[in-house]
N, C-alpha and C positions, 0 to 999 in steps of 0.2 A: 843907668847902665844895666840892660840887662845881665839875669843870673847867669854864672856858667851852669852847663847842662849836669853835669856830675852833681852842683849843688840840687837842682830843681829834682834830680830823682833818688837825691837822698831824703830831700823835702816829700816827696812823693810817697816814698817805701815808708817815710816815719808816720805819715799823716793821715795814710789810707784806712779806714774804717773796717775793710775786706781785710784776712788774712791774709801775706803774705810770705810767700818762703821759698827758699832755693833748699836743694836738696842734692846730696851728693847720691852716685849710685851705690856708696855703700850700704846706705841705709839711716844714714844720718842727716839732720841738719845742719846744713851752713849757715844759715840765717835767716831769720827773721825777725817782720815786725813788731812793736809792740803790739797792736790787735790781737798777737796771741795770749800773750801776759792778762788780758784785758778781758779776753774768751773763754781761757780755761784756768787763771787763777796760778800755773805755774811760772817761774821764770824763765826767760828764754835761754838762761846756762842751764837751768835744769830741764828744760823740754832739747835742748843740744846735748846734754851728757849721757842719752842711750838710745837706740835705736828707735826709730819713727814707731814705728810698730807698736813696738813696745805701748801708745795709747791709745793704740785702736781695740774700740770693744771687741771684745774673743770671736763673737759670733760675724763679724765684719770682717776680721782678719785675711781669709784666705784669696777673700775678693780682693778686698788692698790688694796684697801680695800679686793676684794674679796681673790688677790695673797696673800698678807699677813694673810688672814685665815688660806690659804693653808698649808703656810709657817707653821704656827703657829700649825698647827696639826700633823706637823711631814712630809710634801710633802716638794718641792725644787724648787725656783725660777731657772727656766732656759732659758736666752734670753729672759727676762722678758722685754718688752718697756713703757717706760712711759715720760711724759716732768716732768719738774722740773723749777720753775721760779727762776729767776734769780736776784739778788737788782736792776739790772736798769730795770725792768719790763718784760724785757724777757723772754723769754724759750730755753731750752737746752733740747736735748734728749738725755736718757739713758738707757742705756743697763744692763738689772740688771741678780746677778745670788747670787742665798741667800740660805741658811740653815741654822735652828734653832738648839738651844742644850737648849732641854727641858727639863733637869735639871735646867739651868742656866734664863730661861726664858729671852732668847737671842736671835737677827736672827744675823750673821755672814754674810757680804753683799760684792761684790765687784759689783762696778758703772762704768761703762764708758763712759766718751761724744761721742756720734755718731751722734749730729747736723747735720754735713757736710754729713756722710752718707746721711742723712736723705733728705736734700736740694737736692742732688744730684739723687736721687730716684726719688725725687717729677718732678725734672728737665725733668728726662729722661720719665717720666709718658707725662708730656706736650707734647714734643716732638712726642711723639709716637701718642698721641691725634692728633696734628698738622699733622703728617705723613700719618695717616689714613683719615683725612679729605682730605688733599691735594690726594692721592691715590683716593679717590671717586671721585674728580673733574676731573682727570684724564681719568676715567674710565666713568666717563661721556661724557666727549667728546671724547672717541674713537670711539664713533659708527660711522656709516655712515652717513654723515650730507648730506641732501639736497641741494646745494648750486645751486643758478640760473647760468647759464654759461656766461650771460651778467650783469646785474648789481651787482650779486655775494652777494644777501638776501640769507640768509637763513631760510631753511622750518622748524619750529618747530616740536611739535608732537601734539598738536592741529591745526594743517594744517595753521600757521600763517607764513607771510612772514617778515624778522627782518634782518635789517644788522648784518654782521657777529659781529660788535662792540657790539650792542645790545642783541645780542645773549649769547656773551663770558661773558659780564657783569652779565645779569641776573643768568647764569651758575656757576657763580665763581666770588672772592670779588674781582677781576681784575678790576681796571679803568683806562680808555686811558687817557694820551694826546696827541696830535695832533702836529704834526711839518710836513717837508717837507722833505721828502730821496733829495737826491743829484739830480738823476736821473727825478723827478716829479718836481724840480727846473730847469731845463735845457729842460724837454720836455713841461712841460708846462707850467712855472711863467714867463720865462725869454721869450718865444713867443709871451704873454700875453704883457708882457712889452713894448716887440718891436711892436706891435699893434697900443698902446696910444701914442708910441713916434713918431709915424709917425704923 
C-alpha cells in the first residue's frame, strides 16, 4: 500500500542531504532539517532560538538582508551566496535558492554547503595570480641581455654592469647557492690542490 503523501515529505524534509528550511518573515526559523545540525554543528532549537541573521558572516549580512527583501516581495533567491557560522567558530558557504508564499508569510529555502567549491575557486584564483607573476618574470628575461663575452656581467638598462647572479636576483625572488659542478672540481679545485701539495 502506498505511503500517504504527508508521510513521503516528511521522509523527504528528514532525508534530504540539501539544507532545508522554512522561514517565517520575521526573521526567524520555522524549521528545519537535520542537514543543518549536520552543517554547522548547532541544533536546530538553537539555530531557531534567534534571528536568521544572527549566523550570517557580518561582511554577507547586508546582502542577506537586502535578498530576503526580495524574497519577501514576491522575487526568488537564486544561486544566492552567503557564509553561515558554524558552533566551533567557523564558516561554511551556501548556496541558497528561496521562494516566499505570501499568504503564508513564509520563504520556502533549500541550502547547500559549497565550502570546498569555494576553497577550491580561491585556490585556483592563487594559482593563476602565482602563474601570471611567474609569466611576467619570464617575459622579462626573454629580451636580449647584454652579456660581456669574458667575464660574462651583464648590461642592465640603466647601462650598469651586474653579474648574471645579481642580475637574475634583482629580476625575480630566485636565490643562489653556490656549490661546485663535477667538471669546475676536476678543472680547477683538484689543480689548485695539486699546487699546495707540492
Amino acid at each position: 500500500m502506498p505511503e500517504e503523501a504527508p508521510d513521503l515529505e516528511e521522509r523527504f524534509f528528514a532525508l534530504s542531504i540539501d539544507m532545508l528550511c522554512i522561514a517565517h518573515f520575521s526573521g526567524y526559523f520555522k524549521r528545519l532539517n537535520p542537514a543543518w545540525e549536520k552543517t554547522l554543528g548547532f541544533s536546530r532549537e538553537e539555530l531557531q532560538s534567534k534571528p536568521m541573521f544572527e549566523f550570517v558572516h557580518p561582511d554577507d549580512r547586508e546582502r542577506s538582508l537586502e535578498q530576503n527583501r526580495k524574497v519577501r516581495a514576491g522575487g526568488q533567491a537564486l544561486a544566492f551566496e552567503n557564509r553561515y557560522v558554524c558552533k566551533d567558530g567557523s564558516y561554511r558557504w551556501l548556496l541558497w535558492n528561496a521562494r516566499a508564499d505570501l499568504d503564508r508569510q513564509v520563504i520556502y529555502s533549500v541550502a547547500r554547503d559549497i565550502t570546498e567549491r569555494k576553497q577550491a575557486e580561491e585556490e585556483r584564483e592563487r594559482l593563476l595570480v602565482d602563474l601570471k607573476a611567474a609569466l611576467a618574470e619570464v617575459k622579462e628575461l626573454r629580451r636580449i641581455l647584454p652579456i660581456c663575452m669574458y667575464c660574462k656581467s651583464i648590461r642592465d638598462d640603466e647601462n650598469y654592469w651586474q653579474s648574471v647572479e645579481a642580475y637574475i636576483t634583482h629580476h625575480t625572488n630566485t636565490r643562489f647557492s653556490h656549490s661546485i659542478c663535477p667538471t669546475c672540481y676536476q678543472n680547477v679545485v683538484e689543480p689548485q690542490q695539486d699546487d699546495t701539495s707540492e
